[in-house]
C-alpha positions in Angstrom: 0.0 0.0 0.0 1.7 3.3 -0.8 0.1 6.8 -0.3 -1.5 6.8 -3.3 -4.0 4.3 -2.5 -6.2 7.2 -0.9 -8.8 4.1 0.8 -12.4 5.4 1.1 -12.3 4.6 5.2 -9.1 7.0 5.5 -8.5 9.1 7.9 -8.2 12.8 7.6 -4.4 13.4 7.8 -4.4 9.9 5.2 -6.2 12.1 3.2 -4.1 15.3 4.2 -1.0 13.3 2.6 -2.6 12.0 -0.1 -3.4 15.3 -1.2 0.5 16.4 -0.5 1.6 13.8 -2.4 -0.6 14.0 -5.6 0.1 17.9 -5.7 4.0 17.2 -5.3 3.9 15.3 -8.6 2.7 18.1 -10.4 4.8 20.6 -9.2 5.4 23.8 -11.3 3.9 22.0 -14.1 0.7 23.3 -16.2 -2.0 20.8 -14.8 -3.5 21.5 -18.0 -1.5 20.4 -19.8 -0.5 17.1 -18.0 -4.6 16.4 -18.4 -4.7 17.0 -22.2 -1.7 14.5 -22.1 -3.1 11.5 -20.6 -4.8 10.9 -23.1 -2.4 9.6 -25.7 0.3 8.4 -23.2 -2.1 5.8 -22.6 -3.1 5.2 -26.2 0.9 5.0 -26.8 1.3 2.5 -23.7 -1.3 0.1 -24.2 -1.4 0.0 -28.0 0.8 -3.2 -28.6 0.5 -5.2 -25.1 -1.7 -8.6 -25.8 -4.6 -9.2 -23.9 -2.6 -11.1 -21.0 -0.2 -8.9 -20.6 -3.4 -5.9 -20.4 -4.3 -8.2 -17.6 -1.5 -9.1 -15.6 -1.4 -7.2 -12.0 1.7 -5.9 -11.3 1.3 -8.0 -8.1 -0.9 -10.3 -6.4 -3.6 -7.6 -5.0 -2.5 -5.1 -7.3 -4.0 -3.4 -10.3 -3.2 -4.6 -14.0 -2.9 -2.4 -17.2 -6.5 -2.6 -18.2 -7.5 -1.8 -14.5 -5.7 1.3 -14.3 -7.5 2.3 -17.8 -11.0 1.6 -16.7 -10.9 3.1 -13.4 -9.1 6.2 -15.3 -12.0 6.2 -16.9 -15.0 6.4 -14.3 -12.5 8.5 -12.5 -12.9 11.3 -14.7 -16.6 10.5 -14.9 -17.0 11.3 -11.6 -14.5 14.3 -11.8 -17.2 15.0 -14.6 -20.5 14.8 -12.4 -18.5 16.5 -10.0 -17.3 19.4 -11.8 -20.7 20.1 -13.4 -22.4 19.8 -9.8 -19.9 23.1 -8.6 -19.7 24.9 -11.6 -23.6 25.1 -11.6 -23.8 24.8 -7.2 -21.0 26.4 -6.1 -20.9 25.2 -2.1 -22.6 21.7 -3.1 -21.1 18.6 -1.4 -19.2 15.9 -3.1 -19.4 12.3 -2.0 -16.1 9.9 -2.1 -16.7 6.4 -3.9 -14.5 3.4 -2.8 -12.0 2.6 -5.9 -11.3 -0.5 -5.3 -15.1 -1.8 -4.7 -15.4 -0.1 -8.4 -13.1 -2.1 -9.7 -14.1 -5.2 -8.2 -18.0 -4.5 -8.3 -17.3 -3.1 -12.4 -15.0 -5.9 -13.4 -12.3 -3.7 -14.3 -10.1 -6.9 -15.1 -12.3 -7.6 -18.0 -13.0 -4.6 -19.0 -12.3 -4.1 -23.0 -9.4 -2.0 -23.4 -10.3 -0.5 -26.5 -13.5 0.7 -25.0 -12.2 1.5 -21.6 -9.6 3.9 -23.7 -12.3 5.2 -25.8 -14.8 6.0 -23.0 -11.7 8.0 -20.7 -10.6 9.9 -24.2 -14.1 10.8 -24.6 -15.0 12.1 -21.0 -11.3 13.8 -20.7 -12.0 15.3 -24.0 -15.6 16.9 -22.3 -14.3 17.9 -19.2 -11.3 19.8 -20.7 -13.8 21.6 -23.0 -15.8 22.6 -20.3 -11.9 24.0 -17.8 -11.1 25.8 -21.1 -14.8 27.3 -20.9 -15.2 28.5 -17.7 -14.6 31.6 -16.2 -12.2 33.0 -13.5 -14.7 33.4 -11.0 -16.3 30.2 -11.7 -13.0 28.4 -11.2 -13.2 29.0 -7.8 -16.1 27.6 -7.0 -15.9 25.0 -4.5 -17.9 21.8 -3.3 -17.5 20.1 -0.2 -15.7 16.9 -0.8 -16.7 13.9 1.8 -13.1 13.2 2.4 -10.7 16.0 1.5 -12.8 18.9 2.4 -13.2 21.9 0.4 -12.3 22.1 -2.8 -12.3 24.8 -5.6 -11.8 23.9 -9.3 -8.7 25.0 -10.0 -7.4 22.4 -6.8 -9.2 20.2 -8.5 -7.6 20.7 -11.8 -4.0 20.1 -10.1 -5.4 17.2 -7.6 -6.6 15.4 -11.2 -3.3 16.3 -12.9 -1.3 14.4 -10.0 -3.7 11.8 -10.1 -2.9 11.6 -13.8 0.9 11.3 -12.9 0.5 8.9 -9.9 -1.4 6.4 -12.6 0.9 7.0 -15.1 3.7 6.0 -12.8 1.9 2.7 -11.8 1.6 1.7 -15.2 4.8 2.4 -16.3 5.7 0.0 -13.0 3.3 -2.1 -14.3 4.5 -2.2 -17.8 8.3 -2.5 -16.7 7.2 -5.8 -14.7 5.8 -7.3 -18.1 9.1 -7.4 -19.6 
């Protein structure tokens, strides 16, 4: 278990370093453009790997390639929900959901990795349209997250751009192990 795991039944300060460590990855980078990137790193990474090796956890208990896709994926359709919900009720609360019961509950490991790619290019594509759209003021509107507290868009915009790099490091760990 490493910080990144960010469990549902955390604590506060788990959730305090969490955030830290997410924000660390990013930097002084554009979180931007680290989230219009994503997109065809994974494309790239995944392109040529058979369907075992798409499959294959990195270690017993741990996500595989195609796991890390698909809950990239409904990850960013909840940052979706979620971003709509405070752009249009700023102060709203925002519930965590348990990651791991996703991908157990989902089936990530069987997911299809051409649709799992397809449907997080799609939603990525929709949420950056709708960052690129908004306004200032409205990126600081805030919502109330169950976990982490208080949150404005733009923190959410870096928070998602580490998230981006913590995943992309785990399958580049994952990918090295395939070798």
């Amino acid at each position: 278990m490493t910080i990144f795991t960010n469990l549902i039944d955390g604590a506060a300060e788990e959730a305090d370093a969490y955030i830290k460590a997410v924000l660390e990855l990013v930097g002084d980078q554009d979180p931007m453009e680290i989230l219009a990137a994503l997109p065809g790193a994974l494309e790239e990474r995944i392109a040529n790997l058979t369907d075992e090796e798409l499959r294959r956890p990195e270690a017993q208990g741990k996500w595989s390639v195609i796991e890390i896709v698909q809950h990239l994926a409904d990850s960013d359709l909840v940052w979706a929900y979620r971003l709509r919900t405070v752009v249009a009720q700023d102060g709203v609360e925002l519930t965590g959901y348990d990651q791991d019961a996703w991908a157990r509950s989902l089936r990530y490991r069987e997911a299809n990795a051409t649709a799992a790619l397809a449907q997080f290019q799609a939603i990525r594509a929709a949420n950056l349209q709708l960052l690129r759209s908004l306004t200032p003021s409205e990126m600081k509107h805030a919502g109330t997250h169950s976990e982490r507290g208080t949150e404005t868009i733009e923190h959410m915009v870096r928070l998602y751009a580490g998230h981006d790099l913590a995943h992309l490091r785990q399958l580049d760990r994952v990918l090295g192990g395939l070798g």
